[in-house]
C-alpha positions as CSV (number, residue, x, y, z in Angstrom):
1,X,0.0,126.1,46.4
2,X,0.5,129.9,45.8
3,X,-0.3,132.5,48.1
4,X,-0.5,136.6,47.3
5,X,1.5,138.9,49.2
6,X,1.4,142.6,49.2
7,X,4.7,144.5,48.0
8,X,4.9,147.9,47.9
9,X,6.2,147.6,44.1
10,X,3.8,146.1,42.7
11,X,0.0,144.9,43.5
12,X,0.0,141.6,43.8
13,X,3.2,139.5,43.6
14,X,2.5,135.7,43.7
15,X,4.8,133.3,45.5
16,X,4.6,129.7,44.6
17,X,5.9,127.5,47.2
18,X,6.1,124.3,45.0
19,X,9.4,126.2,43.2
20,X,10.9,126.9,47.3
21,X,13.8,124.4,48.0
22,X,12.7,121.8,50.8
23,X,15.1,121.2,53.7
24,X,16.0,117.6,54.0
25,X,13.8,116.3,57.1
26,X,15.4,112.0,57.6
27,X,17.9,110.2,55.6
28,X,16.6,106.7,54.6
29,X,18.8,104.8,57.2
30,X,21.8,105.2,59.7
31,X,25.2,104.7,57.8
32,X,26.1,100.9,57.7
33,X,28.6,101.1,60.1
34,X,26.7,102.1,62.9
35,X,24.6,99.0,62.7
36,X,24.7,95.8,64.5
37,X,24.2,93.9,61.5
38,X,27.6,95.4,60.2
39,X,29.1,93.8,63.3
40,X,27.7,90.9,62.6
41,X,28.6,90.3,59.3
42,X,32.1,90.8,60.0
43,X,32.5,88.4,62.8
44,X,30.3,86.0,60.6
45,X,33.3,86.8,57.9
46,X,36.1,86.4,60.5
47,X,34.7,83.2,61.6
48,X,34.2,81.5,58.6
49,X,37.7,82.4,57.5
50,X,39.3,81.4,60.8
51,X,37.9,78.2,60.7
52,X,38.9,77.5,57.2
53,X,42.4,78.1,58.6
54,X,42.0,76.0,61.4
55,X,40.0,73.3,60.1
56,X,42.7,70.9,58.0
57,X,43.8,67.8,56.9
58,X,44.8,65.4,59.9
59,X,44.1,61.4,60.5
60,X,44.2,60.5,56.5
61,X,41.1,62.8,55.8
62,X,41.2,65.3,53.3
63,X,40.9,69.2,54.1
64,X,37.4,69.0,53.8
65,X,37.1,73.5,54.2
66,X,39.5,74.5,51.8
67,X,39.8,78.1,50.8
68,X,37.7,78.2,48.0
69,X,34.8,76.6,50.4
70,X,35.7,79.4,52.9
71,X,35.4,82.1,50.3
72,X,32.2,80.9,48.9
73,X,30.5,81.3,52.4
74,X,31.9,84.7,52.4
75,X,30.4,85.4,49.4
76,X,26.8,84.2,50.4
77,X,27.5,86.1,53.5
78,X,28.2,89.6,51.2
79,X,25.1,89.0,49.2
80,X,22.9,88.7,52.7
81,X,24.3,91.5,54.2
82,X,23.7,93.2,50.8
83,X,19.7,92.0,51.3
84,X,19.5,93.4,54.5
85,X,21.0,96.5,54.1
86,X,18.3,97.1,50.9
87,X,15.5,95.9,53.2
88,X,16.6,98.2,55.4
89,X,16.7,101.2,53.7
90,X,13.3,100.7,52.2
91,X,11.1,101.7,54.5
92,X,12.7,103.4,57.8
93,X,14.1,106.8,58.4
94,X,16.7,107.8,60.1
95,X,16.5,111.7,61.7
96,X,18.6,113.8,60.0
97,X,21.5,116.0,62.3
98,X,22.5,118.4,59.7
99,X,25.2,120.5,60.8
C-alpha cells in the first residue's frame, strides 16, 4: 500500500509502507518454564526415577525396574513433553511485554 505525501522538496514523494519495519505484536507461546506442563514433566521425571531407586530386588524376585527401564520412561516422557510444547506453540500467542 503506498500513500503520497507532500514535501516541500519535491512534488510528490511516495512512501511505501510494505518496506516499514513491523513492531512485533505476540510471541508464539510463554517460555517453557512458566508452564504447568513444565512442572509436570519434571515431577513425572522425578517420580519415575525415584521409584526406580526405590523399587528393588527383595523376597527372591528380580529387580523388575532397573535403570535402563527407568530411563526409557524418561525418554518417552521427553518426547511427550516435546509434543506438547510443538502443539503448543502452533497455534496460541502469547502478548508480547517488550521492554
Amino acid at each position: 500500500m503506498s500513500f503520497s505525501t507532500q514535501s516541500p522538496a519535491s512534488d510528490s514523494a511516495v512512501v511505501d509502507l510494505d518496506d516499514a519495519p513491523r513492531r512485533r505484536l505476540s510471541t508464539e507461546t510463554k517460555a517453557s518454564f512458566k508452564t504447568t506442563e513444565f512442572f509436570a514433566y519434571l515431577g513425572a521425571v522425578v517420580g519415575v526415577l525415584m521409584a526406580s531407586q526405590f523399587v528393588g530386588a527383595e523376597d527372591g524376585h528380580d529387580d523388575y525396574f532397573r535403570a535402563d527401564r527407568a530411563w526409557f520412561y524418561v525418554v518417552l516422557l521427553t518426547i511427550g513433553y516435546m509434543i506438547a510444547r510443538g502443539i503448543a506453540k502452533s497455534g496460541s500467542r502469547d502478548f508480547y511485554d517488550a521492554q
